[in-house]
N, C-alpha and C positions, 0 to 999 in steps of 0.2 A: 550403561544406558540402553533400552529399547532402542533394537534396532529399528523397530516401525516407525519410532519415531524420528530418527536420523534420516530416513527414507523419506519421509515428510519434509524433516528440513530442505535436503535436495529441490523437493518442490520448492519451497519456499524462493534456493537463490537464484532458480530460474527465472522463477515469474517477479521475484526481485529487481534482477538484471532488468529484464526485459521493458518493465515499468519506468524504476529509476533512471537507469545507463540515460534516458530520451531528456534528462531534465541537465547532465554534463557535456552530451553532444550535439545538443542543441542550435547552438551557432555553426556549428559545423555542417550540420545539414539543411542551415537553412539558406547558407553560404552554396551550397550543392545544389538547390532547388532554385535557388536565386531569388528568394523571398526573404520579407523583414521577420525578426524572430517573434515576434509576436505572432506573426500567421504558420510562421511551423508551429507554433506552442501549440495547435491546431491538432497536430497530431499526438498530444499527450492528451487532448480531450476525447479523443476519436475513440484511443486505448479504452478510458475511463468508460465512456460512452459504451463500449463494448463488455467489457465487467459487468452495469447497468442491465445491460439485456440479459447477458449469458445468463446471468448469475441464479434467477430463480427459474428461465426455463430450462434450463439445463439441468438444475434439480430437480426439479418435477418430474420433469420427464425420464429421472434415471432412478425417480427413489424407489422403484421394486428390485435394483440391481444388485448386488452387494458393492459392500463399498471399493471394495478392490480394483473391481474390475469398472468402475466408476471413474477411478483415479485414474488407472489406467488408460481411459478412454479422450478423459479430459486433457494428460501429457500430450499424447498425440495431438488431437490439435495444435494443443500448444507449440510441436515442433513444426507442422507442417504451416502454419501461419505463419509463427517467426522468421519460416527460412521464406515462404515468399516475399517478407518483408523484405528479405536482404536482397531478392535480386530484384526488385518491383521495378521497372524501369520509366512510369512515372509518376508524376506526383498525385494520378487520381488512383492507380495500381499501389500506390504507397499507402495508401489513405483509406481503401479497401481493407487491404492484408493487415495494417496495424487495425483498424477496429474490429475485424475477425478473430484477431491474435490476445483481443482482451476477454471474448467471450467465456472459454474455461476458466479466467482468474477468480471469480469467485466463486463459481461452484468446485472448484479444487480446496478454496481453504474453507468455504461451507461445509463440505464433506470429511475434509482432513482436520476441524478441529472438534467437530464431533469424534471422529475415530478418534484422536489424540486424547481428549475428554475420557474415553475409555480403556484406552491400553495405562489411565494414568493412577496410580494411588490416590485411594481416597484421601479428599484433602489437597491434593496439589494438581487438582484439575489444569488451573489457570496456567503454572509452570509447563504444564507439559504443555498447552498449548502455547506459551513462550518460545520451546524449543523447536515446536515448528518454526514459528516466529524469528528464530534466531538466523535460518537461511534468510530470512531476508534481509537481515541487520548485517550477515556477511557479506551478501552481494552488494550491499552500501560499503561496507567495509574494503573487499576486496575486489570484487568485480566491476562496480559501479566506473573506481580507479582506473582501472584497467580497461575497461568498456569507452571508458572515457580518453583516454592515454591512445589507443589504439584510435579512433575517432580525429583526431587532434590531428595525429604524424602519419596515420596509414589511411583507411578508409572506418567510415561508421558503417558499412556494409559488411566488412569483418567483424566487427564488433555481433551482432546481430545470426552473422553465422554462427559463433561461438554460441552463444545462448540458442540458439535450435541444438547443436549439441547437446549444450547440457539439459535441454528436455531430454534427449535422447539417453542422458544419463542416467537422468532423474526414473524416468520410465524403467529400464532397468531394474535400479533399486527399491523400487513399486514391486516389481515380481520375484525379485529374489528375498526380500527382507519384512515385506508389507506382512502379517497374519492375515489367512483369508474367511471371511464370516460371510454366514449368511446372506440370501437375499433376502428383501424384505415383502411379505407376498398381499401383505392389504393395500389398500387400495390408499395410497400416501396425498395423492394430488389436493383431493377434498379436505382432507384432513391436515396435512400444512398449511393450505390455504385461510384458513382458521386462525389461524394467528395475523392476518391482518385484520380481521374484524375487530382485535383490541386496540385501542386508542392506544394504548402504553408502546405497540409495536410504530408506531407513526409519529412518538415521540422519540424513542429512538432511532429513526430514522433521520430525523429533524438534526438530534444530539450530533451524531456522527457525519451525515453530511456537513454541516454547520461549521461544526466545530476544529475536524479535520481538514477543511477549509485550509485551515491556517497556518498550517503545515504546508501544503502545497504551493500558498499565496509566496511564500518565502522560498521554497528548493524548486520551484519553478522557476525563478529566474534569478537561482544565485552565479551562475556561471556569469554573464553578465553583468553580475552587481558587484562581485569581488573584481572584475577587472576594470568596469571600468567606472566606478566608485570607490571599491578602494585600491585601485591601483596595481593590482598587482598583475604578472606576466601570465601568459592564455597558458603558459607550461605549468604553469602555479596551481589550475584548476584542478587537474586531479588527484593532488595532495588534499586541495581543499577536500572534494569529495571523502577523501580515503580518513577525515576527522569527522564528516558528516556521519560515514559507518560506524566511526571507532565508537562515537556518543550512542549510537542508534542502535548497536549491539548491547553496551550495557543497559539502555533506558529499557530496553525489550525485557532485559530477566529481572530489574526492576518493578517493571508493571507488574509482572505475573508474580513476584514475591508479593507488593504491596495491594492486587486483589485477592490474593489468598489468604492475606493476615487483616487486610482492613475489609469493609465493604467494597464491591466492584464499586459501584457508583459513587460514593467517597474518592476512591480511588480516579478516577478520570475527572471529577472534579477540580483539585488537586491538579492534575495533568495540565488539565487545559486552563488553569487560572497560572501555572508556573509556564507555560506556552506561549501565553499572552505576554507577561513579565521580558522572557526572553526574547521576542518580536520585539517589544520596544525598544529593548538595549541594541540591537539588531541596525535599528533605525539611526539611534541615534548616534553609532558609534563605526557605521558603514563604511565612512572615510578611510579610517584607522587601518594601518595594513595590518597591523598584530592581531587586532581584533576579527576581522578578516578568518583567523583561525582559530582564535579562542571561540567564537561564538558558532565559528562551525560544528565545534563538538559538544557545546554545551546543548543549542538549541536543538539537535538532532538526539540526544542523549532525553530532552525534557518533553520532547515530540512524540516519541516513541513508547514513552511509556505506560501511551493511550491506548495500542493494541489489546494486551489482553484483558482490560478491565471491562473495554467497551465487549470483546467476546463472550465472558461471563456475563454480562448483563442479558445479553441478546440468550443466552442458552437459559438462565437462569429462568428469562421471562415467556421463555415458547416451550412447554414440557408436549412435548408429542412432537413437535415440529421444528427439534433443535438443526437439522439441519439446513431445510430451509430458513431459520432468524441468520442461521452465521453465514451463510452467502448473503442473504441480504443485508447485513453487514458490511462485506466486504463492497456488494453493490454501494452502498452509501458510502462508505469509504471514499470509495474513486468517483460517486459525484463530487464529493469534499474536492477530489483530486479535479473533476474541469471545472467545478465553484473557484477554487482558489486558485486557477491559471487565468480562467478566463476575468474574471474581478480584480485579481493582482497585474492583469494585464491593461486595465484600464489606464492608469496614471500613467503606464508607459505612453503608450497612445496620445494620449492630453501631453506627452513631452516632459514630464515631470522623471526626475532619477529614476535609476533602478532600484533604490532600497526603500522607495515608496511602495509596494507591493507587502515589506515587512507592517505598514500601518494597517491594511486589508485586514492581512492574518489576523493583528490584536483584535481587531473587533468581531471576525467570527470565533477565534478563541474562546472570548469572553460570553461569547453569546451560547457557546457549546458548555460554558461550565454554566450557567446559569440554567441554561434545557435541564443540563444534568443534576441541578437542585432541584428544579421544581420537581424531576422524575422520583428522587431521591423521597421528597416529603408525599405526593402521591402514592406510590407504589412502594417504598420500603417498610413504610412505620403503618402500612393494613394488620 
């Protein structure tokens, strides 16, 4: 395997961690703060909020740079944010350093699936930007657990250390392993900027906000939902999580197989209509402690395999300006991501269960594979 690419993934389980880890310790530190969880869910909006921003000035303003040293630049934040996160001593200094600490998250994978796009064989573009993808399906996998575990019995401020670490690692392996190309020396600003003059760019924006929504509305407050819907012990949670990964690593090399053999946008269609299917079950079967764990890996497994289709779309549809569509991308992503905290957090609020947030998700699900028809009959069959 390309090492550049491996190097990438790194990115990936950092900014993985650092996202996810906030949706397992959740009660933990809101238990810390001395606020209801709904008002820390606050700070998984703030992250997302900060993706939002970063996401396209941070490309702009580095697209003359080569991509390396781009990366490079973007890790750094990443650790110096993270680690203030972990010592922030209070909750407006928390609140800060987490929405700082989202700003590189999409210009790192705007820029890293562009490059991965190119280090990859023709034809399996989408895989290789999978295998970025895969650090993050690890850090569900194995960090998240652990981020989570650690949070629980020690502090979530260790938790949080670790992941500035592994920026520090991830960086690293940027400089040892990344190929270094070219800057780029035209004038990129005006010229990405171009892609949002087409309507098509504003529908996928719509898609992936939307749609990913629904995703979020559900692993935003399944900590809560699994314990105290279905019952099971707060030591239980990070198993949960650690089947949430297990689903969300394979659903990742899924995606990128089935946009490389089908159309992307078929492909995410498909996604988010089997998203929505599994939010329901989600719903109605909450109680159930077995279930509890089957549908932790099923739904993260059918969640995930929206990544790289929606990527391929976005590149497919910005030729000149593929690296700004894929951070903006990622930007909309992590709207999906305070869309579906803050909407999923409703019913809690009105006092209704935890595993009402799963009915949210169905309906931005459904709404994101529906975007992604209408995108589909517009824009595929010109």
């Amino acid at each position: 395997m390309n090492k550049g690419l491996i190097a990438l993934a790194f990115g990936g389980l950092a900014i993985g961690m650092t996202e996810f880890t906030m949706m397992g310790i959740l009660p933990d530190i809101a238990a810390d703060l001395n606020v209801p969880i709904p008002e820390a869910a606050h700070l998984i909006a703030l992250y997302a909020l900060g993706v939002v921003v970063g996401a396209p000035i941070l490309v702009l303003f580095t697209g003359k740079f080569a991509p390396k040293k781009v990366l490079l630049f973007l890790m750094l934040l990443f650790v110096v944010f993270n680690g203030l996160f972990a010592i922030a001593p209070t909750q407006l200094t928390m609140s800060i350093a987490r929405f700082m600490s989202g700003l590189p998250h999409g210009a790192f994978f705007g820029v890293g699936s562009v490059v991965a796009a190119k280090l990859a064989v023709k034809g399996k573009e989408a895989q290789a930007i999978a295998i970025m993808f895969t650090g993050m399906t690890i850090a569900n996998l194995v960090g998240v657990p652990l981020g989570t575990y650690l949070g629980h019995n020690y502090s979530w401020r260790m938790t949080y250390g670790i992941i500035a670490i592994l920026g520090v690692i991830t960086f690293a392996t940027i400089q040892w392993w990344l190929p270094s190309s070219e800057k780029n020396e035209s004038n990129l600003i005006f010229e990405q900027l171009n892609f949002f003059k087409k309507w098509q760019a504003w529908l996928l924006v719509a898609i992936i906000s939307i749609g990913t929504g629904g995703l979020f509305a559900w692993i935003s407050y399944i900590a809560p939902m699994v314990t105290k819907v279905g019952g099971l012990e707060e030591n239980r949670v990070p198993f949960v999580m650690i089947l949430v990964g297990l689903g969300m690593f394979f659903g990742n090399l899924l995606g990128g197989k089935a946009a490389d053999t089908l159309s992307p946008t078929k492909a995410a269609m498909v996604s988010f209509g089997c998203m929505a299917l599994c939010l329901v079950v989600v719903f109605f079967t909450a109680h159930i402690e077995i279930m509890s764990y089957v549908m932790a890996f099923f739904t993260g497994m059918i969640s995930f395999t929206i990544g790289p289709p929606l990527q391929m779309m976005l590149i497919n549809t910005a030729k000149g300006a593929e690296t700004l569509a894929a951070a903006a991308g990622q930007a909309s992503f992590n709207l999906g991501n305070t869309l579906g905290a803050y909407f999923g957090g409703i019913p809690i609020t009105m006092g209704l269960a935890y595993n009402t947030p799963a009915l949210v998700g169905v309906g931005m699900a459904i709404t994101g594979s529906l975007l992604a028809f209408a995108f589909l009959k517009t824009v595929e069959q010109k």
